[in-house]
N, C-alpha and C positions, 0 to 999 in steps of 0.2 A: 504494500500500500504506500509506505513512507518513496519509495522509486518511483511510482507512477506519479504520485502528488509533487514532487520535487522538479519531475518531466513537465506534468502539465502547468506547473509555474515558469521552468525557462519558456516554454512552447508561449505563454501567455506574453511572456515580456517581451520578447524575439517577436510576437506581432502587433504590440502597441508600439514598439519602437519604430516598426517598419512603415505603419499608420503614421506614427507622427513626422518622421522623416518624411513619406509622402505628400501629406497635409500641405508642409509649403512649395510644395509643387503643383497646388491645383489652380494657377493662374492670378493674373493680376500681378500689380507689381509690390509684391513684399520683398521686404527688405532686413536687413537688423540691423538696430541700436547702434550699431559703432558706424555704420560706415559715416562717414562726414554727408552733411546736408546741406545748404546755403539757404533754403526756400521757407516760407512759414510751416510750423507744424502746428498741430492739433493736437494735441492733449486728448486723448480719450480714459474717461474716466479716474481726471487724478485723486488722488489723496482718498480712494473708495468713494468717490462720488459720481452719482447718474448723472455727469455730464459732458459735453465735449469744451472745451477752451481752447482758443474761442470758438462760438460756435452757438451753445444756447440762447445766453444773454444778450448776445449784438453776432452779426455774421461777419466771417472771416470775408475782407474786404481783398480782391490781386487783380491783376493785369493779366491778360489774353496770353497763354503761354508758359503762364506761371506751374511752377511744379510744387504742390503741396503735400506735405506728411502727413496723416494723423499714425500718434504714436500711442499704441495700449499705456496706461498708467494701472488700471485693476483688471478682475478677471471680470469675461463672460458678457465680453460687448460686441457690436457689430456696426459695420456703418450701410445700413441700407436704404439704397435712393429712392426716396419717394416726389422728387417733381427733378425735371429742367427744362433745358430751351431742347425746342421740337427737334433741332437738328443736332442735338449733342449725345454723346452714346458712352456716359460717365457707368458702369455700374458698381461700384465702390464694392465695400468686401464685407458678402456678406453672409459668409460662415463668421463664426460666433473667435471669437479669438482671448488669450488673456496676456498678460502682462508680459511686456517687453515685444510684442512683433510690433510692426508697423507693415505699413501700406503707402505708397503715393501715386496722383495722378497729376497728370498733366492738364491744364482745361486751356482747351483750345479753340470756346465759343464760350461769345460775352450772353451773360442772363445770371438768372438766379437759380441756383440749386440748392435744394433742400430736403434733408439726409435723416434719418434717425437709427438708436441703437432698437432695434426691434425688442430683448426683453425688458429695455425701460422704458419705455414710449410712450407707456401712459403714467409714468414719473417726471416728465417733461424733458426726458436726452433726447432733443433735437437739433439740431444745427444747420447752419443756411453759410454757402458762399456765391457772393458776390464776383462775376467775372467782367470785370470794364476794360473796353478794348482801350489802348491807348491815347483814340481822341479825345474821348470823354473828359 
């Protein structure tokens, strides 16, 4: 018994690891923590709180072009789009993620886009960016 249970535990871990190694392979652009950034990030979920900074309280304002982070700060958030401009094909990340990945996109059509963590959403984690093209 003690052999087969000790098997079925490597077997176990040998496939959550290959799962998680997977996981950041399933598109979008994730990224990690260390590499260098230059662009705004987002804060997702700092300090244990349901919400994005900036993001909830006033939307992240950039320019046409611009390349944004949002970076996990707690577990078990997501960033899922719920609006933008008709011609823009943002779909942010939105398997459930925790602390330490990040994500970024590039947005390449000026309008408004506005995101939420699906299981806080209706604790007010919503966020909105602002894309103005450079005449404005």
């Amino acid at each position: 018994m003690r052999n087969s249970r000790r098997a079925f535990l490597r077997r176990g871990t040998a496939a959550i690891a290959s799962a998680t190694l997977l996981a950041g392979c399933s598109g979008g652009d994730a990224t990690t923590e260390t590499e260098s950034f230059d662009g705004p990030v987002v804060e997702v979920g700092p300090d244990g709180r349901n919400v994005f900074s900036p993001g909830t309280n006033e939307p992240l304002r950039v320019e046409v072009g611009t390349r944004v982070r949002w970076a996990w700060r707690s577990a078990n958030h997501n960033v899922a789009v719920r609006d933008q401009p008709a011609d823009a094909n943002w779909e942010g990340e939105p398997e459930i993620h925790h602390s330490g990945h990040t994500y970024e996109f590039t947005f390449e059509v000026p309008g408004e886009y506005h995101y939420v963590c699906e299981p806080h959403e209706g604790m007010g984690m919503v966020g909105d960016v602002v894309v103005e093209s450079a005449e404005e």
